[in-house]
C-alpha positions as CSV (number, residue, x, y, z in Angstrom):
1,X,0.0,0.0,0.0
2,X,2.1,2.8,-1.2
3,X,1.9,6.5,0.0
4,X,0.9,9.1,-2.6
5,X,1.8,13.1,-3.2
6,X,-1.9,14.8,-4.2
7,X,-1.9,18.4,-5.4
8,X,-5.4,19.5,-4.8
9,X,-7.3,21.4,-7.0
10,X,-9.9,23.3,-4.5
11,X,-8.1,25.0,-2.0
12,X,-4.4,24.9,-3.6
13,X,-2.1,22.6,-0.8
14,X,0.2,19.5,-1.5
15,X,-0.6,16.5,0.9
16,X,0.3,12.4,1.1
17,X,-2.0,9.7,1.7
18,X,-1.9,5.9,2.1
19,X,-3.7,4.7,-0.8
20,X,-5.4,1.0,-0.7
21,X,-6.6,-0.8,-3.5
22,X,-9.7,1.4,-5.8
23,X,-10.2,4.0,-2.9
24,X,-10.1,7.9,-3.9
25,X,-8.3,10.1,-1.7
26,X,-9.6,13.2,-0.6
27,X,-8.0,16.1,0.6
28,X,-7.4,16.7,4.4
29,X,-7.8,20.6,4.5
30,X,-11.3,20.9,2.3
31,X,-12.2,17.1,1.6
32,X,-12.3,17.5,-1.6
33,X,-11.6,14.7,-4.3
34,X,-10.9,17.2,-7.0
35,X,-6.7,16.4,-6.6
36,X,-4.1,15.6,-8.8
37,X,-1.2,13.1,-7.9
38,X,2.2,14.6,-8.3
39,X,5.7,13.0,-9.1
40,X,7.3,12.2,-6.3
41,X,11.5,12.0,-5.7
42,X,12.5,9.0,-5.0
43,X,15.3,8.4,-2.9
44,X,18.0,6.2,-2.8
45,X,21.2,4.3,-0.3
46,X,24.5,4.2,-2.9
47,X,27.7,3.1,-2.0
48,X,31.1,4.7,-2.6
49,X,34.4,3.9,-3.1
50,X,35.3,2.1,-0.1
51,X,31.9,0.7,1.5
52,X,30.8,4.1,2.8
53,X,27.3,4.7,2.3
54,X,25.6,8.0,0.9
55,X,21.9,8.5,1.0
56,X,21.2,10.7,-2.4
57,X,17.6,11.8,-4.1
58,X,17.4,10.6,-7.1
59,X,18.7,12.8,-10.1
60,X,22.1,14.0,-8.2
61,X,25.5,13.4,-8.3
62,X,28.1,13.3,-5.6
63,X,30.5,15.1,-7.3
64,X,30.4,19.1,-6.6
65,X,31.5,19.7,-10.3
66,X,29.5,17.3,-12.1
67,X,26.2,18.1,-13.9
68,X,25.0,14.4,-14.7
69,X,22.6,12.1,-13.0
70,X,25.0,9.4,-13.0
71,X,28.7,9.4,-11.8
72,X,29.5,6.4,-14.9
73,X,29.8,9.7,-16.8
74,X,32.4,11.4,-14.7
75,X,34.2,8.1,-13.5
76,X,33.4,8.6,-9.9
């Protein structure tokens, strides 16, 4: 039962919810079931040269000078 990011529609806020099976979520401020679900970052546990671990969101790089998503690009 995964947890969703809802935008809603009626009164503008961003919540989560626990989402099981066919049910519809409804907003927590106004109730409203007009919402929208949003992308979410996903995050991740990498490990680095030596064993160390480094929790990361997904989409960065753990280099200060590298641009890409993926260190396979800069060798790191």
């Amino acid at each position: 039962m995964p947890i969703y990011e809802y935008h809603c529609k009626k009164c503008d806020k961003n919540f989560e919810t626990l989402v099981m099976g066919g049910d519809v979520p409804a907003c927590p401020a106004c109730k409203s079931t007009d919402v929208s679900r949003l992308m979410s970052a996903c995050g991740f546990v990498s490990k680095g040269k030596g064993g160390e671990t480094t929790a990361k969101a997904a989409g960065t790089s753990a280099c200060s000078g590298c641009s890409a998503g993926s260190c396979s690009s800069c060798g790191h």
